[in-house]
N, C-alpha and C positions, 0 to 999 in steps of 0.2 A: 222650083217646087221642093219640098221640104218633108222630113216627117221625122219621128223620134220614136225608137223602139220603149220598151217600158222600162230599163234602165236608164234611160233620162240620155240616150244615145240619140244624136243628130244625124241621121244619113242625108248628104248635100248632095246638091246637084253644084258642080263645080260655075262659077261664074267667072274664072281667070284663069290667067293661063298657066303652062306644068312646066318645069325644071326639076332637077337632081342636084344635091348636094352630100357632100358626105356625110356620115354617121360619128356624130362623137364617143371618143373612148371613154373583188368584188365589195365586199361590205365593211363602213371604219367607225366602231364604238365610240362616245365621248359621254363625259360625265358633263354638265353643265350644269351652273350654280343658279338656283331662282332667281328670280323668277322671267325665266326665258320664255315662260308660256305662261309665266305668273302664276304657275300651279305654288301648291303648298309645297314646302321641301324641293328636291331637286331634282334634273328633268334628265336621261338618257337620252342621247342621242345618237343613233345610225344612219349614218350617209353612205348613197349609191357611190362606191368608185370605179367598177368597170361598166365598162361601156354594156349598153343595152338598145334592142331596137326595141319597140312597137307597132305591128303588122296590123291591116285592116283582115278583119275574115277572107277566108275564097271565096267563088263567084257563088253565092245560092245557100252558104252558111252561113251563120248567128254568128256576130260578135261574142269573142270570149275576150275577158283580161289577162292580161300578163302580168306575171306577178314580178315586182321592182323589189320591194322589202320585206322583207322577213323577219318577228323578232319573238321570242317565248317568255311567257309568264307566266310566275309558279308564284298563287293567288289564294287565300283566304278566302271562303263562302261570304259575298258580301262586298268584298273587297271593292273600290273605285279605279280605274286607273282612265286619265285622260289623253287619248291618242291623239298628236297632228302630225299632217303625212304635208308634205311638199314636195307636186312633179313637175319639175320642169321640163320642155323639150322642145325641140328645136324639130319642122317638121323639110320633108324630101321631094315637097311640091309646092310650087305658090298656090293652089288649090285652097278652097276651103274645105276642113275634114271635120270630122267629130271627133272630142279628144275629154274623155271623162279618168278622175282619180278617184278614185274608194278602196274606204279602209273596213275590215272586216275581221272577228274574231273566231275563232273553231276550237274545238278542243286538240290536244294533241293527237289523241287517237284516232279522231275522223278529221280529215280537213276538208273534208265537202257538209261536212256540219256547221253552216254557219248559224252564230248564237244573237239573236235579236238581228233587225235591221243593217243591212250596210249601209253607212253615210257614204255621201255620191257627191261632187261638186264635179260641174259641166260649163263645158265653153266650146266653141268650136275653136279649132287652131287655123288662123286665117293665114296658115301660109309662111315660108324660109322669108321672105319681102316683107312681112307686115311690122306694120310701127308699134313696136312694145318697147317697153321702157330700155328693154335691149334686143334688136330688130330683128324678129323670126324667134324670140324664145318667148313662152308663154308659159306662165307658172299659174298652177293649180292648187291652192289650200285645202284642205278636208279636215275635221275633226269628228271625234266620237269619244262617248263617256262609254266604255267598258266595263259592265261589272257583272261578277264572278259568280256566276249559277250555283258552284258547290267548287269546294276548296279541290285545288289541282293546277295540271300546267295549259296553260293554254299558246295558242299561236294566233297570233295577229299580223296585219300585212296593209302594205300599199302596194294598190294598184294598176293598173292602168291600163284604157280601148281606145281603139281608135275605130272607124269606120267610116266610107262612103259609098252614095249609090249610084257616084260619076266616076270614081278615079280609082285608078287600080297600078301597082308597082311602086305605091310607095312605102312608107313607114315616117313612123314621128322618134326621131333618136331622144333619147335620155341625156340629160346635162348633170354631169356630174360636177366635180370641183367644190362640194360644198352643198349644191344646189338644190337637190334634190333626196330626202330625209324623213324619217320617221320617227317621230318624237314621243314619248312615255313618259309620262310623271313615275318617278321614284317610290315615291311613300303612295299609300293607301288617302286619297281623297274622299274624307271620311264626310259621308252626309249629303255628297256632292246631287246635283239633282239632271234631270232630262228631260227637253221639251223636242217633240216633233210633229212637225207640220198636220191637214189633213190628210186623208188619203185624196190624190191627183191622178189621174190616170195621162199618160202620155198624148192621146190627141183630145183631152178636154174632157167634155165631162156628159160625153155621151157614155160612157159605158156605166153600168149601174153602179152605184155607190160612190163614184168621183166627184168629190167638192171641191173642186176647184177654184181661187181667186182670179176672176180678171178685173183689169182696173183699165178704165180707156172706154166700157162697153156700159149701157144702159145706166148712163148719167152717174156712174159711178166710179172715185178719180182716186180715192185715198184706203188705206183699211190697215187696221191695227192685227200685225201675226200675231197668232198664240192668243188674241185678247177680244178681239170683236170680227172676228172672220169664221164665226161657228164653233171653234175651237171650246172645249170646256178650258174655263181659266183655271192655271195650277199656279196654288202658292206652296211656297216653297219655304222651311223651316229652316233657319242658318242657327251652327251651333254654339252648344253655350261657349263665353267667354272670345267668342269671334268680335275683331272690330272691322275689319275687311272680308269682302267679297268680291270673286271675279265670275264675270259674264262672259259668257260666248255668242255668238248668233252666226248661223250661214244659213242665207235666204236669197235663193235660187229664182231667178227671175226668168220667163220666156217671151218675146217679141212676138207679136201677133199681125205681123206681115202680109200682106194680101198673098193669097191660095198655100201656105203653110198650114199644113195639117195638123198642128200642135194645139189648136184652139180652136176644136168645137166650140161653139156656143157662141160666138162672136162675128157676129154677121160680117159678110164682104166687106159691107157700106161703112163697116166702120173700122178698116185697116187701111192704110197707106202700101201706098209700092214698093218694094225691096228694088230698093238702088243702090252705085257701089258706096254709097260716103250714108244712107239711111240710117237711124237709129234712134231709139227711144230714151228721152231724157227721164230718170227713175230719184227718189228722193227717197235714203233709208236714214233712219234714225233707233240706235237703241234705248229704250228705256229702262231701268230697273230702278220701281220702287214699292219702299220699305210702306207697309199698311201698318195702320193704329193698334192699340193696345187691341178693339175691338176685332182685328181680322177683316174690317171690309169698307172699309177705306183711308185711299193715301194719307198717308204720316209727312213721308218725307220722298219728293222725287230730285234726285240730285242731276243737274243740271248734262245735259244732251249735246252731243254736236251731229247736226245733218248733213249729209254727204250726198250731192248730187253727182250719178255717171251716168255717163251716154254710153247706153246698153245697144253696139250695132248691129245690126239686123244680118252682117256675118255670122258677127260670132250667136248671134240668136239666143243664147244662153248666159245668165252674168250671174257669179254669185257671189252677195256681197258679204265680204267679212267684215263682224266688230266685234271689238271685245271693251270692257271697262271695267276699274278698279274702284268698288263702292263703299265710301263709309257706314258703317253701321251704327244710327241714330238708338243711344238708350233709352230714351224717353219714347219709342215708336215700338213696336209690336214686334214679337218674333216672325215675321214672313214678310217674303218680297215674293212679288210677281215682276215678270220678264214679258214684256212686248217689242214689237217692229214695226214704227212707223212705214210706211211705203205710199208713196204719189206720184202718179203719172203725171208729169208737167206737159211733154211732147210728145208728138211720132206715136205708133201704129200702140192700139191698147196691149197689154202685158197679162201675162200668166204669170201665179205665183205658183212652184211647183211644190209638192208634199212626199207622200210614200207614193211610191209604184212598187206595186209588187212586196218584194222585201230592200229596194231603197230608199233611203230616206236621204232629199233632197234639201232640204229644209229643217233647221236643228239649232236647240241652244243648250247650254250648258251652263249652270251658276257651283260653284266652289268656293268652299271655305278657306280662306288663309290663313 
């Protein structure tokens, strides 16, 4: 049995068994030339090099994050800067835990002032034994379009929680070497734009105001983010003399498992049972297109690649990143709109997650080059 607090936190009841291992072994600037994040101009980057843990709360307290990175920026009113945070970690139990990254801005004088939403990407960490592309280490992407309230310095940060409401003595260590990073675009990302999700509340969409997407529930299998999921569509103005644009999307999926509290709304009868190998097959696709001279309808949709992942009912939480590099049609109109295809093919029906609270789990991002 399952539940997720309102930052998009997993607390698991463990289903495997516990071991210990060690903890891997402060902060190293680099300049990197574009387009590494494909932003315009060229991208900062700060990586983790001493060693860091990550502790679950104590018994009967609230998840807090531990702050990994740290970086200040002295910002024009107005000003764009595009933030990606990379955590990876290696966790001190074969256990499944809850293991969330978010990046968030404050000014410098208050750092519990945080300014608009924090972006949140979630997965659970299935554990030191689980099969990732490198075995026990699971890497977390997040991004955020930052801009500047009124000119001044601000501070901005990665992340990162862990939690569980079976396991207790461990922590999720930090992979250093590279691995884990906080990235800033350089220059002022002039015109840059921001999409996010609805608001979603953590266990569905019992609580008032939560619009929640499931797909898998009441004969409904597919739904376009940001575009026909209730969402007001936002077109978006790319500036003059642009022939390139970049897209961003992280869209946050949740597994709707028989008796996981993540999805109100979604009757028993129509979830499957969490077993060890169970998981939901999910289909995303980004779109970004350029609309007509008129504003309201497509010019030009430049062609798409679909990506099918088996989203497992461990890790309960997937968020899928894409990004793409779009020509800009002169015969088509000044604006693009940004959508997310999404299809349930398999396995128990799906939540798409939005804001909770002040995170925002679900986010896209288009930029000028």
């Amino acid at each position: 049995m399952t539940d997720i607090d309102e930052s998009g936190i997993e607390n698991v009841r463990n289903l495997r068994r516990n071991t210990v291992i060690a903890a891997l072994l402060g902060l190293v600037a680099v300049l990197l030339p574009a387009p590494a994040m494909a932003d315009k101009g060229t991208v900062d980057q700060v990586s983790r090099t001493a060693s860091l843990n990550i502790y679950p709360p104590a018994a009967g307290a609230s998840a807090t994050y531990t702050n990994v990175i740290t970086v200040a920026l002295d910002l024009v009113a107005g000003e764009h800067r595009h933030l990606r945070g990379r955590l990876e970690t290696v966790s001190s139990t074969t256990g499944v835990v809850a293991f969330n990254a978010a990046i968030w801005c404050t000014p410098s004088t208050d750092l519990t002032d945080e300014i608009g939403n924090r972006a949140v990407s979630s997965r659970n960490h299935e554990g030191s034994d689980a099969s990732y592309a490198e075995t026990g280490h699971l890497p977390l992407l997040v991004d955020k379009l930052f801009t500047a309230p009124y000119t001044g310095r601000f501070i901005c940060s990665l992340n990162g929680l862990t939690a569980s409401s079976s396991i207790t003595g461990y922590h999720l260590g930090v992979v250093t070497g590279g691995k884990t990073y906080l990235q800033t675009s350089s220059d002022n990302q002039v015109g840059a734009g921001a999409w996010e999700s609805l608001p979603c509340a953590s266990q569905g969409n019992s609580q008032a105001g939560s619009q929640c997407t499931f797909l898998g529930t009441g004969g409904k299998s597919d739904v376009f983010v940001f575009y026909n999921d209730g969402s007001t569509v936002k077109k978006w103005a790319y500036g003059p003399g642009v022939t390139k644009v970049q897209a961003y999307a992280n869209v946050l999926v949740t597994t709707c498992y028989k008796s996981t509290a993540s999805c109100d709304g979604v009757p028993e009868s129509d979830r499957l049972a969490r077993t060890a190998n169970s998981y939901s097959a999910v289909q995303f696709r980004l779109d970004v297109i350029q609309l007509g001279t008129d504003n309201s309808h497509a010019c030009y949709t430049p062609p798409a690649t679909t990506v099918t992942n088996n989203v497992r009912d461990d890790a309960h939480h997937f968020t899928a990143f894409m990004n793409t590099t779009v020509d800009v049609d002169p015969n088509c109109g000044q604006y693009f709109i940004m959508r997310v295809y999404v299809k349930l093919l398999s396995g128990s029906p799906i939540k798409i997650d939005g804001v909770q609270n002040t995170s925002s789990l679900t986010n896209g991002i288009m930029l000028n080059l």
